[in-house]
C-alpha positions in Angstrom: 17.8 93.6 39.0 15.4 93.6 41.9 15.6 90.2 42.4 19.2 90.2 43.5 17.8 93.1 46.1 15.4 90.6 47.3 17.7 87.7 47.3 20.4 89.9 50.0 17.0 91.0 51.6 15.9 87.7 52.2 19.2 86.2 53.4 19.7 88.7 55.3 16.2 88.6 57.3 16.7 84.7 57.4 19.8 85.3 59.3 18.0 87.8 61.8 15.3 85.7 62.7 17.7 82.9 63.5 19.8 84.6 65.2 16.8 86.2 67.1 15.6 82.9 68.3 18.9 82.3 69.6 18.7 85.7 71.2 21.8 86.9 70.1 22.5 90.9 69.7 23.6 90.6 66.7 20.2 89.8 65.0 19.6 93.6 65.1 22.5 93.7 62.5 20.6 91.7 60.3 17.5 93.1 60.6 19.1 96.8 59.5 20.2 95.4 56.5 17.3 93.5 55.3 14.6 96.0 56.3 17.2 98.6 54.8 16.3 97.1 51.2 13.1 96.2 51.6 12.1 99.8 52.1 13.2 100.2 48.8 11.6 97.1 47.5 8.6 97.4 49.0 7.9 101.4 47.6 8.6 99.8 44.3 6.1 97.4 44.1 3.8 100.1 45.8 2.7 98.5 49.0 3.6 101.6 50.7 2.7 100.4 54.6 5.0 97.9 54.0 7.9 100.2 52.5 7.0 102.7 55.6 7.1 99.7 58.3 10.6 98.8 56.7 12.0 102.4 57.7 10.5 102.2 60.8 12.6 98.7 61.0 15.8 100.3 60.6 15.0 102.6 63.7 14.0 99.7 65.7 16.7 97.9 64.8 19.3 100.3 66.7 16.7 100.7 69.3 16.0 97.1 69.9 20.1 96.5 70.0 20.1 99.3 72.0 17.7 97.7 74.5 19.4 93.9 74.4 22.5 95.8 75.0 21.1 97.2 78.5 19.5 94.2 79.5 22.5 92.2 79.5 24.3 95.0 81.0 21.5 95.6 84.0 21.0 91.5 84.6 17.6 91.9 83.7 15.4 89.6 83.3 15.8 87.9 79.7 12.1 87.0 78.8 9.1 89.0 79.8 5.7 88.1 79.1 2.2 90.9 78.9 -1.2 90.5 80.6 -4.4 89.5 79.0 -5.5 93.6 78.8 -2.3 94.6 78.0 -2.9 92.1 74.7 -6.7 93.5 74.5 -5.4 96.7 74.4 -2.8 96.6 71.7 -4.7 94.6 69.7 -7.5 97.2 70.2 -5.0 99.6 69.1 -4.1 97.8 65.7 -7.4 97.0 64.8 -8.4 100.5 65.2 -5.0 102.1 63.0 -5.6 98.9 60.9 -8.8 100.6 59.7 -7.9 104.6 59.9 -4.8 103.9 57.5 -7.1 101.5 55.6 -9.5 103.8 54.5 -7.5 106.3 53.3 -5.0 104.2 51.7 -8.2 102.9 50.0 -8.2 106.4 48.5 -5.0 105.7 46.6 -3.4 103.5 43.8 -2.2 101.3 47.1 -2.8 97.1 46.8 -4.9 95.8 49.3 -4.8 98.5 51.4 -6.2 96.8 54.6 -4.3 93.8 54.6 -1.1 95.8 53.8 -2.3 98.3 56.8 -2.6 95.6 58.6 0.7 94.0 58.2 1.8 97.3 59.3 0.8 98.6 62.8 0.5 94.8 63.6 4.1 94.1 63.1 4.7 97.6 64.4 3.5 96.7 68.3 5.4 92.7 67.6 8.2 94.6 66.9 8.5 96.4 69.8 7.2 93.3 72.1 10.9 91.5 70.2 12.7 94.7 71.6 11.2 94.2 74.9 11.7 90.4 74.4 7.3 89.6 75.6 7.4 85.7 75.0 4.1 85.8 73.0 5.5 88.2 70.0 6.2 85.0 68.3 2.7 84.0 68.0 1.7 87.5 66.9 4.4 87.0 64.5 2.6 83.9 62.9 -0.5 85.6 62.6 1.5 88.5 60.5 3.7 86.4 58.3 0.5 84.6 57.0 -1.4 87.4 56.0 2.0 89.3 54.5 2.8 85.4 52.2 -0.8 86.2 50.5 0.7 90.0 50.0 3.6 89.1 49.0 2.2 85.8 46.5 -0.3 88.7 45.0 2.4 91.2 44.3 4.6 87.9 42.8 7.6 88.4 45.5 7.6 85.0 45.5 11.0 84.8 47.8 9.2 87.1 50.2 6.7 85.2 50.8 9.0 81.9 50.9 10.7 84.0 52.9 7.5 84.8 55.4 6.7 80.8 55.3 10.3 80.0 56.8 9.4 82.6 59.3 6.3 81.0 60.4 8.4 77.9 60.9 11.5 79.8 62.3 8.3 81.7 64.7 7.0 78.3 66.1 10.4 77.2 67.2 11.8 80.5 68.4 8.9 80.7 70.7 9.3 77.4 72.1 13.3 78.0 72.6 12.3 81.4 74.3 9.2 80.1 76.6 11.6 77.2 77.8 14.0 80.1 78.9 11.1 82.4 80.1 10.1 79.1 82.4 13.7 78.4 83.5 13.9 81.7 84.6 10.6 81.7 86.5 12.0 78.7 88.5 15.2 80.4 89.4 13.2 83.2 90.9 
């Protein structure tokens, strides 16, 4: 029976990432519904960072339509990119809640608890840097998804993680089509 969840999951996060790339609003769509089931999914198969990174999904969901939804309103700018120590720091950040979350989860009957942990706070910043729409979340994005297809292959989600491999290919060419924009825009300035 959870396969057909994981099946809907998948299409459904396929269809967000594409959609993303494209940067169409109605990604965010997607995204509640897929992350909607993996939460369930992923408590089931206890990798519990990932089931609590899939709830906090489904807020960033309405928040990051929420934002796309302003910026097209307000003219912003479309693509945004961050500073070397703005990277240092939230990468700082990670490593650091990588490792707090870590060890206690090491304490627990939780599967690779630093990798999953990792997964986590990781794709909790990239997350934010899609809402925001920083150019270079697609490259943190690639570092993520290959970690997460090893968690995924070791817990035998095997869609996941075919899943998280057409991400890493759907990743390389979103961020092309979105530095291409980020550039055309820097011209028009």
């Amino acid at each position: 029976m959870m396969i057909f969840f994981e099946i809907f999951a998948v299409i459904f996060a396929l269809l967000y990432l594409f959609l993303a790339t494209k940067q169409r609003i109605s990604c965010w769509y997607a995204a509640f519904i897929s992350t909607a089931i993996y939460t369930f999914l992923y408590w089931d198969v206890a990798l519990y960072m990932e089931s609590l990174l899939n709830f906090y999904y489904l807020s960033m969901a309405v928040y990051g339509w929420r934002e796309w939804s302003k910026r097209e309103k307000d003219n912003l700018s479309p693509i945004t990119n961050w500073s070397s120590s703005e990277h240092f720091f939230v990468i700082t950040i990670i490593f650091i809640l990588t490792f707090s979350s870590g060890y206690f989860l090491s304490n627990t009957d939780a599967v690779r608890p630093y990798l999953d942990s990792f997964t986590t706070w990781a794709s909790v910043v990239t997350t934010y840097m899609v809402t925001q729409k920083v150019l270079s979340n697609w490259l943190y994005w690639i570092v993520i998804n290959t970690v997460g297809i090893f968690l995924n292959l070791d817990r035998e989600l095997y869609l996941t993680a075919l899943l998280l491999f057409c991400y890493q290919i759907i990743s390389i060419i979103g961020y092309f089509n979105w530095r291409k924009t980020y550039h055309e825009q820097s011209t028009s300035y």
